[in-house]
C-alpha positions as CSV (number, residue, x, y, z in Angstrom):
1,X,142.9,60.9,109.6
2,X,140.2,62.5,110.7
3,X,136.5,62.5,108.5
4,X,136.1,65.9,107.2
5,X,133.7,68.4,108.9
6,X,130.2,68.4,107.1
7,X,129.6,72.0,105.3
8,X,127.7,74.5,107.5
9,X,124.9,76.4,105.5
10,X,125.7,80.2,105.5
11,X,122.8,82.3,107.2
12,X,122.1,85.2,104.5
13,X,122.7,88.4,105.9
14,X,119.6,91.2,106.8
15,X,121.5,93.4,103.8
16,X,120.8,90.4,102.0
17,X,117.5,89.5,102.4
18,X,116.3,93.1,102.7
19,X,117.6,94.0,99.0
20,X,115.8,91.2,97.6
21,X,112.6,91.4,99.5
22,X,112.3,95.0,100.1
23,X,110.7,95.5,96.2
24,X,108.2,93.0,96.9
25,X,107.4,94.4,100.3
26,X,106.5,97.9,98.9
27,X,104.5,96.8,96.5
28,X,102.3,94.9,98.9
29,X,102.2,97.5,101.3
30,X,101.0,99.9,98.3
31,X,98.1,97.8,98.2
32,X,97.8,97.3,101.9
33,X,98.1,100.9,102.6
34,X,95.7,103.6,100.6
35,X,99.4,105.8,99.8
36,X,102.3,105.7,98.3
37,X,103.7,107.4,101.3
38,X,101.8,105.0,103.9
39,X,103.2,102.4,101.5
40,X,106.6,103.5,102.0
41,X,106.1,104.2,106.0
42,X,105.2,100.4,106.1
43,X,107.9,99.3,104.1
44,X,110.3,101.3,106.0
45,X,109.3,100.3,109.6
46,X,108.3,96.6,108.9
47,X,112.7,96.7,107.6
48,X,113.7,99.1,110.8
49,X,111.9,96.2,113.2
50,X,113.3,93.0,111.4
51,X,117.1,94.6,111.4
52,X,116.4,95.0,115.2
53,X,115.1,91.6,115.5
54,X,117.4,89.9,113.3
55,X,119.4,88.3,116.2
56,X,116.1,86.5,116.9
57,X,115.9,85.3,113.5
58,X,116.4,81.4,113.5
59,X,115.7,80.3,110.2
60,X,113.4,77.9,110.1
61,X,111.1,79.7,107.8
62,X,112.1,81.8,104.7
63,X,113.2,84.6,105.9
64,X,110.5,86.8,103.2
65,X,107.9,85.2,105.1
66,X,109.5,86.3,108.5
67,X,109.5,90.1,106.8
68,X,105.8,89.5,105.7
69,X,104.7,88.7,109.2
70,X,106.4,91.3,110.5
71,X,104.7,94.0,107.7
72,X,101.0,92.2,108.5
73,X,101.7,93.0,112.6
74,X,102.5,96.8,111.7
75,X,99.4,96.7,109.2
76,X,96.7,95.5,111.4
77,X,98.5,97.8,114.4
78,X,98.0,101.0,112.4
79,X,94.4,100.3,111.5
80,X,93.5,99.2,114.5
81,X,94.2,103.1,115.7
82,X,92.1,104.5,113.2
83,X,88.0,105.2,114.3
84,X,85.5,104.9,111.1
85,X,87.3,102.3,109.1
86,X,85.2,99.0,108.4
87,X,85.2,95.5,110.1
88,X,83.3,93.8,108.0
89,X,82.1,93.6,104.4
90,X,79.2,91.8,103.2
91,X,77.4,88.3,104.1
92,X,78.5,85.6,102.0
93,X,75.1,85.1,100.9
94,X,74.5,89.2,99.3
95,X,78.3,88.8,98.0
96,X,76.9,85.4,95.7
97,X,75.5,86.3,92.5
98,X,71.7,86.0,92.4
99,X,69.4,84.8,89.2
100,X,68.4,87.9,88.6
101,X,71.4,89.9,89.0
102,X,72.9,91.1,85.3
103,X,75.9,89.8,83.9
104,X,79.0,91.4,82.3
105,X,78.8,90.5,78.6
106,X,82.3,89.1,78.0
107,X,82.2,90.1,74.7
108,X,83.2,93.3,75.9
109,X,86.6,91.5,77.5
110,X,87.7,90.4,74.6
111,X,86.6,92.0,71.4
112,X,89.0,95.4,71.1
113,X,85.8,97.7,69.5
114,X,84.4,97.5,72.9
115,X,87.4,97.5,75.3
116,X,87.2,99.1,78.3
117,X,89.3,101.5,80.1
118,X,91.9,99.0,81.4
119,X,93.7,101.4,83.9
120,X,90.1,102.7,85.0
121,X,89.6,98.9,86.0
122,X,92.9,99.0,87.6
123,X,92.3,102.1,89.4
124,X,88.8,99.9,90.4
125,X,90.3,97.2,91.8
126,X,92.7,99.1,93.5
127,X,90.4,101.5,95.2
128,X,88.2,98.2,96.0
129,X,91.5,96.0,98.1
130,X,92.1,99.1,100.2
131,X,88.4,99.9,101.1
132,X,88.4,96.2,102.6
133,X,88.2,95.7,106.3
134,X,91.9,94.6,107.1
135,X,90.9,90.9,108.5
136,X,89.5,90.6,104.8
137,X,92.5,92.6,103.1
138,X,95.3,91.0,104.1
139,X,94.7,87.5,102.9
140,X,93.3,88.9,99.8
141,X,96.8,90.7,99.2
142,X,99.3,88.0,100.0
143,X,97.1,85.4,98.0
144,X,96.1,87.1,94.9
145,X,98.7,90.1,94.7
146,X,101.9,88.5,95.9
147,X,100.8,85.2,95.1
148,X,101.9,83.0,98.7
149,X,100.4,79.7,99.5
150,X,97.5,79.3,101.7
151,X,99.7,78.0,103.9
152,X,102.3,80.7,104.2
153,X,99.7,83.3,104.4
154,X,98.3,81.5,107.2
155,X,101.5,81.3,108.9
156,X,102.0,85.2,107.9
157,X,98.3,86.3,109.6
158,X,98.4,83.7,112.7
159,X,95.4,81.8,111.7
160,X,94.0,78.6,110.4
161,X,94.4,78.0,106.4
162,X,90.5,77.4,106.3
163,X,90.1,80.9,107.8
164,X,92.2,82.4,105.2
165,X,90.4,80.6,102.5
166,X,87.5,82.0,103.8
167,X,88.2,85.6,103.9
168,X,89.8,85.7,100.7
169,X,87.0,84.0,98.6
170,X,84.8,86.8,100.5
171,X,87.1,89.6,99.0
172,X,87.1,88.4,95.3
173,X,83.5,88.1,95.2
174,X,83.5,91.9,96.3
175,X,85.8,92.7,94.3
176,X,83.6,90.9,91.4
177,X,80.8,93.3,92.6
178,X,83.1,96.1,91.5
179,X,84.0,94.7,88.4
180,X,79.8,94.2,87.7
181,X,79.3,97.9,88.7
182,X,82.1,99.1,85.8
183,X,81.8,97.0,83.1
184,X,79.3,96.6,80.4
185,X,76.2,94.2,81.5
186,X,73.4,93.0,80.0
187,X,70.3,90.1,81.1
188,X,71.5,86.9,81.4
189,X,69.3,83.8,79.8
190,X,67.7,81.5,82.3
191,X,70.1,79.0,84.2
192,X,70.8,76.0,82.7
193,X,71.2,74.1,85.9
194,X,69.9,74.0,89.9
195,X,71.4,77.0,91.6
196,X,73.4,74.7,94.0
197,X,75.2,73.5,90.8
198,X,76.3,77.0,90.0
199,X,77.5,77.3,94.2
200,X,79.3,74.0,93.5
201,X,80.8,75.1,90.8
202,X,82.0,78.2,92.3
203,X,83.8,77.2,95.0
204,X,85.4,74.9,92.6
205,X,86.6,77.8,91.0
206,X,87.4,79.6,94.3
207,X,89.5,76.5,95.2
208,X,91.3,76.7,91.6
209,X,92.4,80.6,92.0
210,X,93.6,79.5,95.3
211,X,96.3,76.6,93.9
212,X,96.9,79.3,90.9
213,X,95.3,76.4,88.8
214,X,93.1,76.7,85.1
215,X,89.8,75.4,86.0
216,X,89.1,72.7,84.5
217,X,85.4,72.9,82.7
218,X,85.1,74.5,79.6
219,X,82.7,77.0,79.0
220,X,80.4,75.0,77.1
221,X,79.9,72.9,80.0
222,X,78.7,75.7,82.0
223,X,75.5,78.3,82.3
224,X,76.0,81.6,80.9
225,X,75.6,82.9,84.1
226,X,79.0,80.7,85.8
227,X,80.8,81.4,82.9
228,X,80.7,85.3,83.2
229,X,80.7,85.2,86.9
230,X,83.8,82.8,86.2
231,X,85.6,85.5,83.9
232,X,85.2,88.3,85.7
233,X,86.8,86.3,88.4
234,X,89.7,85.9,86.6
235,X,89.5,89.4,85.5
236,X,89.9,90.3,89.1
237,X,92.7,88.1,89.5
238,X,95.0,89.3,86.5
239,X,94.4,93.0,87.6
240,X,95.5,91.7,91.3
241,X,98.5,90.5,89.4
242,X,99.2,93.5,88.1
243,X,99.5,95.4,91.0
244,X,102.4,93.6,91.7
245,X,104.5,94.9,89.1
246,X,106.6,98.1,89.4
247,X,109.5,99.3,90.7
248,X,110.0,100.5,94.5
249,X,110.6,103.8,96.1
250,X,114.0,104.8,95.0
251,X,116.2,104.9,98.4
């Protein structure tokens, strides 16, 4: 009698994997792209090139990540034609917040009286991912809006994790900048602790929006200065979230 055959996995099919990915994809390409239409352009050639290429499919990664990569290429390619776009944003060291800078007063986050204009802020943030250089955009999008790993992203772009890490902490601290620039600020009171404290502290913070993690110090354990910097931050992240939602184009 002979010992029964061991079960073969069953590939998924590109109709498969294109009707569950493809609502993601268009909402990341909304946010790669400055257009709904770009968006959809994207969306529809980043599907047209992986039906093509299916064949060479051999799936040893998930095949969304295989679509992903495929969607970054035909990103960075259509940039690349374009004269007058930006290759760079700001040095690390004007994107950190200074001791003099002012502060958001997160009172104004939370108490209703003085909310802001939410979809203003949303509008912000939006406007602020797709005026970033693509080497910075990119990573920024596939960590904070469609929430991959590091390490898939890194996979995704072609480069080291640490590089990724890099550019994406640069984009949230730009997009903090934004955040400052809209939102109701006020004089901060002097720092409780040595500047380097407050850089520790923020790459701790960095490296805790990274792993999707709360951080773990309270606020009373922190200056007033960290802890807005800190919730704006977050801020920053949750709108990111938000641009995640939505439905897709309708064909």
């Amino acid at each position: 009698m002979s010992a029964p055959s061991a079960t073969r996995e069953i590939s998924p099919s590109f109709d498969d994997v294109a009707e569950q990915v493809a609502p993601k994809l268009y909402r990341i390409a909304v946010s790669l792209c400055r257009n709904p239409d770009e968006a959809q352009d994207l969306m529809q050639d980043t599907l047209l090139q992986a039906h093509r290429k299916w064949d060479q499919f051999e799936g040893r990664s998930d095949p969304g990540t295989w679509l992903y990569t495929i969607a970054a290429r035909l990103c960075r390619r259509r940039h690349r034609r374009r004269a007058g776009q930006p290759t760079t944003i700001e040095s690390l060291d004007e994107l950190l917040p200074r001791p003099d800078d002012p502060i958001v007063d997160r009172s104004a986050l939370s108490d209703p009286a003085r909310a802001f204009d939410r979809e203003e802020i949303r509008r912000a943030v939006s406007s602020a991912i797709a005026a970033l250089p693509p080497t910075f955009r990119l990573p920024l999008v596939l960590v904070d809006i469609a929430e991959l790993p590091l390490a898939e992203v890194a996979t995704i772009l072609g480069v080291k994790e640490a590089t990724v890490k890099t550019r994406v902490h640069r984009a949230r601290l730009k997009l903090r900048q934004v955040l400052v620039s809209r939102l109701p600020t006020r004089t901060a009171s002097p720092e409780r602790h040595d500047r380097q404290v407050c850089l520790d502290l923020l790459h701790a913070k960095q490296e805790a929006l990274d792993r999707q993690l709360p951080f773990s110090m309270s606020d009373h354990a922190l200056c007033e200065r960290c802890a807005s910097v800190f919730a704006t931050m977050d801020l920053g992240c949750r709108v990111c979230r938000t641009l995640q939602s939505g439905s897709g184009p309708a064909s």
